[in-house]
N, C-alpha and C positions, 0 to 999 in steps of 0.2 A: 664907876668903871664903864663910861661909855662908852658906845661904838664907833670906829671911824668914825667920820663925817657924812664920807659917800656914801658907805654901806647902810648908815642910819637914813639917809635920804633916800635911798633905795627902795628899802623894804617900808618907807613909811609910805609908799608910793603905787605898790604892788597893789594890782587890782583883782581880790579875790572872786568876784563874779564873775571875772572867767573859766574859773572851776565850775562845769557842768555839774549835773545833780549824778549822773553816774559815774563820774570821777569825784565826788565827793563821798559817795559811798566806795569807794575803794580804797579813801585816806581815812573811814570813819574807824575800823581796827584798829589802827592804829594812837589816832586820839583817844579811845577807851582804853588802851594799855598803858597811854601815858598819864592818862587820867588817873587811873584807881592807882598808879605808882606814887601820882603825889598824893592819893587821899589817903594810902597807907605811910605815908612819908618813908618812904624807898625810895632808894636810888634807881633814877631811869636810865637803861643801859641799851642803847639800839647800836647795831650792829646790822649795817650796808652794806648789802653782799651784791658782786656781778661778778661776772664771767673771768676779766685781766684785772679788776681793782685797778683801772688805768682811768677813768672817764666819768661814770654818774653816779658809783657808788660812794666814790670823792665828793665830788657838787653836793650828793644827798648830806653826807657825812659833815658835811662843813656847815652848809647850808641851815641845816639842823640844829650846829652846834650854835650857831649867830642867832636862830630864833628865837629858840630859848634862851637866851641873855637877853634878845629885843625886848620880849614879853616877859620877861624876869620868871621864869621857872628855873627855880635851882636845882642841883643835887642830878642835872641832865649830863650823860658822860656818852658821843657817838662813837664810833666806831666804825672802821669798811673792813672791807677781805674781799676776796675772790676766788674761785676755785686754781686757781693757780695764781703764779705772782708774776708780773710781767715791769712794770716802770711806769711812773705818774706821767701821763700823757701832759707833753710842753704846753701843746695848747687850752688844756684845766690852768695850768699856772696863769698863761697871760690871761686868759679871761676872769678868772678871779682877781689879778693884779688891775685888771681895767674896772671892778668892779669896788675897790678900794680897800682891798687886802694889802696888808702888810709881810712879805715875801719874800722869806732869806735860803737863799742853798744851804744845805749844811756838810753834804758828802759828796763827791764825783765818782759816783761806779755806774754800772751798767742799769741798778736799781736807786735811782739816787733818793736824797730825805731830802723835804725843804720844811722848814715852820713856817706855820701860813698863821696870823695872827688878824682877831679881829677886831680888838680892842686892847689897847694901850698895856694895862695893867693885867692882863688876863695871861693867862701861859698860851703859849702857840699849840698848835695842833700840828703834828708831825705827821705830815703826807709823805706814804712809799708804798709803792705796791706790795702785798702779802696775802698769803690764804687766810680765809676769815676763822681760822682755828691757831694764827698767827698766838707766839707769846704776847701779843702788844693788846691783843683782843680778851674781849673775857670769857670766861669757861662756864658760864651759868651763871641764869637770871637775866637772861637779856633778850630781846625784840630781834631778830630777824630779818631786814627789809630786804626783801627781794626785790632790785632794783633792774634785772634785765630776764626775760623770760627764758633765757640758755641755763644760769646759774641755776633758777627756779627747778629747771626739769634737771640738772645734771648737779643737783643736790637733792635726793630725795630724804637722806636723815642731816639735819644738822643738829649735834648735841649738845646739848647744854642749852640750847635753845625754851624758853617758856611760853614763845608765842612766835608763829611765823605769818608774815605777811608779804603778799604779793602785791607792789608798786614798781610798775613795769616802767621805763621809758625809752623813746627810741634812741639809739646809738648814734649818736653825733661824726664817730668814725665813718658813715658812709659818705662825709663830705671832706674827708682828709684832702683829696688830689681836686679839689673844686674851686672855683673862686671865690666861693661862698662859704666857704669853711669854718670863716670867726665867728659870722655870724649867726652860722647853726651852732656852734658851742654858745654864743650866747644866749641863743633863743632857748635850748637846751638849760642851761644855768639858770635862765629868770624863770622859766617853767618850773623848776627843783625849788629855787627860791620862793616865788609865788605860795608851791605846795607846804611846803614844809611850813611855810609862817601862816598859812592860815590855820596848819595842825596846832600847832603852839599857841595862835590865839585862840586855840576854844579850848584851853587847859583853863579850868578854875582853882584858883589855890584858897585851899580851908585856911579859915581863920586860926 
């Protein structure tokens, strides 16, 4: 069950030494949660939280979910929400579609779904905006990522929560009306990407 092409070339390509040593300790929670889930062989359940669930808690959420397949950690299930529910921002789509996702609508409402798929044989991942206490989300046993520092402070309890972490990014939305728009969502996207797969390679699976 490989990965597209693109996206396999992608992330084989990601240069983790550009994660500084203090932003390596602010992904290092995070690897320790996902750690001891597969040394207790549990199911790892993260859950991407911002603000609209419109933008990075998406990217984190997909991103995440492409890692762990790149690096073959199984039994890895992500998740987003946001404290409110708003609509998968257009521009998440084409930038993950330029980044060689496979990209289908599935409903026309004001909050639409699309399956974003990253591998052939693998089930899609249904991107739509929801609060991250959504039915779609889980209700305990699950990681936390606090992906914008709004959500972070205008969520002081999240329940069902086992472990919460804070992995801030800056909001790609400040270049909506810019000329430079795409390529802040991109830059945005390979930064999430970059992260996330170096988290996933420092996962070691017992034998």
């Amino acid at each position: 069950m490989e990965l597209y092409r693109k996206i396999d070339g992608l992330i084989s390509q990601l240069d983790f030494d550009s994660i500084d040593e203090t932003r390596r300790k602010s992904l290092d929670p995070l690897i320790e949660f996902i750690q001891d889930k597969v040394d207790n062989r549990e199911a790892v359940k993260l859950n991407f939280i911002c603000t609209h669930n419109s933008r990075r808690s998406h990217l984190a959420q997909i991103w995440a979910q492409t890692a762990a397949h790149y690096f073959n950690i199984s039994n890895v299930y992500c998740y987003s929400g946001g404290t409110e529910a708003t609509a998968l921002f257009l521009a998440v789509i084409d930038t993950l579609r330029d980044s060689g996702f496979n990209i289908n609508f599935l409903s026309d409402a004001e909050n639409p779904k699309y399956a974003i798929k990253y591998a052939e044989m693998k089930q899609p991942i249904i991107g739509f905006s929801k609060r991250w206490d959504d039915a779609a989300n889980p209700k305990d046993g699950f990681c936390a990522v606090m992906t914008c520092s709004e959500a972070d402070g205008d969520c002081p309890i999240i329940f069902g929560t086992e472990k919460r972490i804070p992995i801030h990014y800056n909001d790609p939305k400040e270049f909506d009306n810019s000329p430079d728009k795409m390529e802040e969502y991109s830059l945005t996207s390979m930064k999430i990407a970059t992260e996330m797969s170096y988290v996933f390679s420092r996962i070691k699976v017992p034998n």
